[in-house]
N, C-alpha and C positions, 0 to 999 in steps of 0.2 A: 646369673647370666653374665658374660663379658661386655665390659662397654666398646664394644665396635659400632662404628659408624657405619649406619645401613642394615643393622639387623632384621630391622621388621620389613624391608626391602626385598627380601627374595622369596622369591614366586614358585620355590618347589618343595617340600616337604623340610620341616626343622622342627627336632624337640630335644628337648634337654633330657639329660638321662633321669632327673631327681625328678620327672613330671611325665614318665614316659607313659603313653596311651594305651588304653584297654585292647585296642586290636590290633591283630600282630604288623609289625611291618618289613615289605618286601625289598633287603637289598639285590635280587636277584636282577642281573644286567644291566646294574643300576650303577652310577656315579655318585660314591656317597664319601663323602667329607668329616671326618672326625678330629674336632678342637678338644684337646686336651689328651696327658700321657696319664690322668694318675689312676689309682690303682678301677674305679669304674672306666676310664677310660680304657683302660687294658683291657679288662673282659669284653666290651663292649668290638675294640680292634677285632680280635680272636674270633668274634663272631661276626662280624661283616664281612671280614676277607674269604670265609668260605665259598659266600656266592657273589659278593658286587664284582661287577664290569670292570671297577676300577676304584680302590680305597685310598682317597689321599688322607694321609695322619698331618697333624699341624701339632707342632710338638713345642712348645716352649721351656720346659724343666720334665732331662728326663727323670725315671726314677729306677731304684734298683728293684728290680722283681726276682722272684723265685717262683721254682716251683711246686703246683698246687699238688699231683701226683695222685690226682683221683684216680680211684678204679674201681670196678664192680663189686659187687660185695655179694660172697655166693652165700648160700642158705644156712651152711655148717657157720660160719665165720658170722653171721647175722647174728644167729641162735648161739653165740659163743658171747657176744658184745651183748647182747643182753641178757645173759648171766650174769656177768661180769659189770653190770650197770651199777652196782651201787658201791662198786670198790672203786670202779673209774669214777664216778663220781666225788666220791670222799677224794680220791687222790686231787682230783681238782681243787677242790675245795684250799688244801694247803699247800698248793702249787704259787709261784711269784703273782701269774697273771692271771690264772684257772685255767688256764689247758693243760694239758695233759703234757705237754712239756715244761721243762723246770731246766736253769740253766747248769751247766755241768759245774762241778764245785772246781774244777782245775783254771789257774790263767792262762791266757793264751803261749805263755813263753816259760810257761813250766813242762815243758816236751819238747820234741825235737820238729823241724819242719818239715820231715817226712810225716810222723805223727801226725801231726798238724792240718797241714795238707789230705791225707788219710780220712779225718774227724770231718774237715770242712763238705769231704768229699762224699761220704755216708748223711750229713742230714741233706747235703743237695737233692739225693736218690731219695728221702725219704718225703712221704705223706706230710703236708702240713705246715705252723710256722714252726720247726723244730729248728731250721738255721740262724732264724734270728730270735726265737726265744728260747732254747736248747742247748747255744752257741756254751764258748768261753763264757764265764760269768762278769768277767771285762771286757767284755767285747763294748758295749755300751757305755762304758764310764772313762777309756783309755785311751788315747787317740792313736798311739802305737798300737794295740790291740784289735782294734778297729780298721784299722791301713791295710792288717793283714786278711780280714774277711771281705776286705773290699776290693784290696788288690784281685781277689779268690774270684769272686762275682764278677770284677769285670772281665779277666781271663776268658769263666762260661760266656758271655756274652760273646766277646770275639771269637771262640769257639763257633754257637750257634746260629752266628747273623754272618753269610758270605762277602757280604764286599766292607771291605776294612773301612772304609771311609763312615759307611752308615752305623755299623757296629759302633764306633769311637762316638757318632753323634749319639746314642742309645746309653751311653757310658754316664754318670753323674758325676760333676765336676764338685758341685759346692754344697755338698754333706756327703758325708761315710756312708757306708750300709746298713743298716736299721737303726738309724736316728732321723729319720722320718717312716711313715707309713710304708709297710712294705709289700707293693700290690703282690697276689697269689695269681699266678699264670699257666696254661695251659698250652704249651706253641708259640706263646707271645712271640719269642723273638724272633723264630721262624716264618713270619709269617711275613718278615721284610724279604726274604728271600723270594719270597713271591713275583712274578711277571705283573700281576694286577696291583700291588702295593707300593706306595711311594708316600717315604719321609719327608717332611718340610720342616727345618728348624725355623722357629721363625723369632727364636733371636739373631740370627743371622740374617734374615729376611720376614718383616714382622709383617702382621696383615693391615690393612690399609682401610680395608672398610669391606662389607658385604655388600655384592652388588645384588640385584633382578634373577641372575643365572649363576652363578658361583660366589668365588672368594677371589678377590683381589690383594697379594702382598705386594714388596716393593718392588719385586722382584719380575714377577710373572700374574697370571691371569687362570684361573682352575673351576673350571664348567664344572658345576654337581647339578644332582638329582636331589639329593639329601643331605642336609646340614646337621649331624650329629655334636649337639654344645656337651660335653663332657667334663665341666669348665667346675665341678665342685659342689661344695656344700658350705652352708655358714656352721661349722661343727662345734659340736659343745653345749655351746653358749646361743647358736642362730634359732630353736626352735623356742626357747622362752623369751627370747627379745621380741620375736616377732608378733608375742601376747603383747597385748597392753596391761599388765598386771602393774598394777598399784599398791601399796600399801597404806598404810595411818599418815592424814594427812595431803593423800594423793602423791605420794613420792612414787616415782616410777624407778620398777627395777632395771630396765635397762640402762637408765642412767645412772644408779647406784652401780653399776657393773662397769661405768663406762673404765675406768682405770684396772678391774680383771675382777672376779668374782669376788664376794665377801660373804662363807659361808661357815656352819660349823658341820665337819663330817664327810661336808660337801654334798649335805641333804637340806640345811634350811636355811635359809639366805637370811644374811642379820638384817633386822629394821623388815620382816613381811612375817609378821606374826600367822601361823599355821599354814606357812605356804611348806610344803614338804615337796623335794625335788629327788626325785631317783632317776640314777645316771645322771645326774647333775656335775658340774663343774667339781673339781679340786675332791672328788668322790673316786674311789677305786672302780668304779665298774666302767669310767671313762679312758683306762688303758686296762681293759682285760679282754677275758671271752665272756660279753655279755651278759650269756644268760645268766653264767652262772653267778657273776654279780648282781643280777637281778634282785636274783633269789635271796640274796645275803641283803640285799634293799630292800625288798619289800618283809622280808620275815621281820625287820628289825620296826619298819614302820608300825607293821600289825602289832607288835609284841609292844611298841610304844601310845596308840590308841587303844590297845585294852586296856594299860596302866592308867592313861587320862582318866577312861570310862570307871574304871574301880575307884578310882580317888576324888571324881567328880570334875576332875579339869576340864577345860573348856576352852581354854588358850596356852599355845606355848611359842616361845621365842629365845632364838642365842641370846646370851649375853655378849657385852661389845669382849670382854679381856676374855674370852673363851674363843671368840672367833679372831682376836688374833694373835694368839697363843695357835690355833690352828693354821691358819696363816702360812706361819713361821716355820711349822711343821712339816707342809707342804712344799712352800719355799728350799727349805734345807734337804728334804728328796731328793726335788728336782735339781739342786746346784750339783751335784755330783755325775749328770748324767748328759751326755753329749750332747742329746736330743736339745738342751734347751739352749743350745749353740748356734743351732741353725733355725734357719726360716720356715717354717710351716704351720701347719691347722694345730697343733699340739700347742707353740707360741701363742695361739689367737691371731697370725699375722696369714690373710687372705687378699691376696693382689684384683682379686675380681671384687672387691668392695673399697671401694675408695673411702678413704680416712680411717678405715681400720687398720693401720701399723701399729697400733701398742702394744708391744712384747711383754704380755704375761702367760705365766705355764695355768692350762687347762685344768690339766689331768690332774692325776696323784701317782705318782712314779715308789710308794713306799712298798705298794707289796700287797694282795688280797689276804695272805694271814695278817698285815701286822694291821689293815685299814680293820678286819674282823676284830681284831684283838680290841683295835682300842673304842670302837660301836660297844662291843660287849662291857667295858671296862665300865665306859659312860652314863649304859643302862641299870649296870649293878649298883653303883653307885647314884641312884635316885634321878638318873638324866643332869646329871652334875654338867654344869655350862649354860640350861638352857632354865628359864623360867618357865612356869608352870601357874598359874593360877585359874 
C-alpha cells in the first residue's frame, strides 16, 4: 500500500489489486479511481474503462507497454500446438529467458533504418514479449541501441493516444524501453482517448491525502466510488522477508538479506542450513517465463533430496567462498545490462516501502541455458560449494 495520509478514511469501496476480493466487482456507472501505471495497473485500466462512469488514472511513473496481441485460437491451430508441445517446449528450454522468443543474433546498427524500422515494426504486430525479448540482442546492454526502440515505442504511443499533450505524459522519461518491466496491453493506450478517461500526472500535481469521498491532489479535488491501489508488490525478495524464518542461532534471514540476497544458485541462502528457495533471489527463474524455470528448480531440488536420501544426508548448506564466488557471478551479468541503471523492482528499490533504497540486482540476467548449465555442472560434481552431512 501507499503511504497517503487518509487511506483508511474513505467511505466507498478500495482494494489493492495483490488482495483483490472473491466477488466480482461492479465498475459499471461508477467513479472509480486507479493509483498506479505498472504493468497490473495496465490491465486493471483496460478493464474499468469498459464500463465506469468515469475512470480517473493517478499516474506517477509512466511505463513503456507493448502489445499483448491475444486472439482466438481455432480448433486446427489448438490441435497443431499440441503436437507441437514437446518441440516448443525443448525450444524453450534453451531459449535466453524460456519463451519461445530468443533475441535476434544481429545488432541494432548492423542494417539499415529502413530495415530497422521494418523488424521494430513486425514484433510490434506480433503475439507476445517478442519486442523486448526478440528485439536486437543489444537492445539491452546499449544505450545507442536502446534510444532506437525507444524512440520506436514512443512514436506508437503518439500515434495511438489523440491528444498530444496526454500522449507525451504516457511517454517514459527516465529509463529506455525494456530495462524495466514491460507491461503487456490490450488498448491500453486507447482507452485515454476515451470521453470517460482522465490522466492525472501526479508528479506534476501529487496527491495530498485520501479524503471520506475521493482523492485530494494539490491541484484539484476527484469524487470516486472506488479506490483501485495498484501501487505494487514487494518482488523477489517481499514473500520470504515476510516469513520469520530463522536460522542456527536465531539469525533472521531478512536481516541477512538486509544489504541484497546471499545465496548459492540462488536456491539456498548461505548461513539457513536446508532452507531451499525456488524462484528465489539471484536464480534464473526470477527474469524468465516462469514456469518453465520452475521446472528446471524443482527437477534439480528433487534430483538433489534423492542424492541426500541415498548417501544418508540429512543437512546441507553453502559454503561462504562458493556463494561468493556466486555472487560475483551474478553481479558481472547484471553489470553489463541497462536494466541495473535505472530504478526499479529488478534493483530491489520500491518507493511505496520506506527505507528500502538499497540498490542491489535481484534477478540473474546470465541466461536459462547457462543458470542450467552451471545447476547441472554443480550436481555432477557431488553438489560441489555446498556441504552435506
Amino acid at each position: 500500500m501507499p503511504v497517503i495520509e487518509g487511506v483508511d478514511s474513505f467511505q466507498g469501496e478500495a482494494y489493492h489489486t495483490g488482495l483483490w476480493p472473491q466477488h466480482p466487482v461492479d465498475f459499471a456507472g461508477k467513479r472509480v479511481a486507479v493509483i498506479g501505471t505498472g504493468a497490473t495497473g495496465v490491465q486493471v485500466i483496460q478493464e474499468v474503462a469498459k464500463t465506469a462512469a468515469q475512470l480517473t488514472v493517478f499516474q506517477r511513473t509512466p511505463n513503456w507497454c507493448a502489445p499483448l496481441v491475444n486472439s482466438a485460437i481455432d480448433a486446427a491451430t489448438q490441435q497443431r500446438l499440441k503436437t507441437e508441445l514437446p518441440a516448443i517446449l525443448e525450444h524453450c528450454r534453451n531459449t535466453y529467458a524460456g519463451f519461445i522468443h530468443d533475441a535476434d543474433p544481429r545488432n541494432t546498427f548492423d542494417v539499415t533504418p529502413e530495415q530497422r524500422e521494418a523488424f521494430f515494426e513486425k514484433l510490434y504486430s506480433e503475439p507476445g514479449f517478442g519486442i523486448w525479448l526478440g528485439n536486437f540482442r543489444d537492445i539491452l546492454v546499449d544505450e545507442k541501441a536502446n534510444a532506437e526502440v525507444s524512440d520506436f515505442v514512443a512514436r506508437k504511443i503518439r500515434q495511438r493516444v489523440q491528444d498530444p499533450a496526454v500522449a507525451e505524459k504516457l511517454i517514459p522519461r527516465d529509463h529506455g524501453f525494456g530495462t524495466r518491466r514491460v507491461p503487456m496491453e490490450t488498448h491500453y493506450y486507447e482507452v485515454y482517448n476515451q470521453d470517460n478517461v482522465e490522466l492525472v500526472d501526479i508528479r506534476e500535481t501529487p496527491i495530498v491525502r485520501i479524503t471520506p469521498t475521493g482523492i485530494e491532489t494539490s491541484e484539484s479535488d476527484y469524487p470516486c466510488d472506488i479506490i483501485i491501489y495498484a501501487t505494487g508488490f514487494d518482488a523477489v525478495v517481499g514473500s520470504l522477508n515476510r516469513i520469520d524464518i530463522r536460522g542456527p542461532g536465531g539469525r533472521r534471514l531478512k536481516e541477512s538479506w538486509a544489504q541484497g540476497p546471499r545465496t548459492l544458485l540462488g536456491i539456498q541462502p548461505e548461513g539457513f542450513p536446508n532452507l531451499l528457495t525456488l524462484v528465489g533471489p539471484h536464480n534464473a527463474a526470477s527474469f524468465c517465463n516462469i514456469p518453465r524455470c520452475i521446472e528446471q528448480n524443482v527437477e534439480w531440488v528433487t534430483d538433489l533430496v534423492a542424492h541426500m536420501r541415498e548417501h544418508g544426508y540429512t543437512r546441507i548448506e553453502p559454503e561462504h567462498a562458493a556463494v561468493e564466488e556466486w555472487i560475483e557471478h551474478v553481479m558481472e551479468g547484471a553489470s553489463r545490462m541497462l536494466m541495473t541503471k535505472v530504478n526499479s523492482w529488478f534493483m530491489g528499490i520500491n518507493s511505496n516501502l520506506p527505507g528500502r533504497q538499497e540498490r542491489t540486482f535481484l534477478l540473474y540476467a546470465g541466461g536459462l541455458p547457462q543458470y542450467r548449465s552451471r545447476c547441472d555442472e554443480i550436481a555432477a560434481n557431488g553438489y560441489a560449494g555446498f556441504t552435506l552431512n
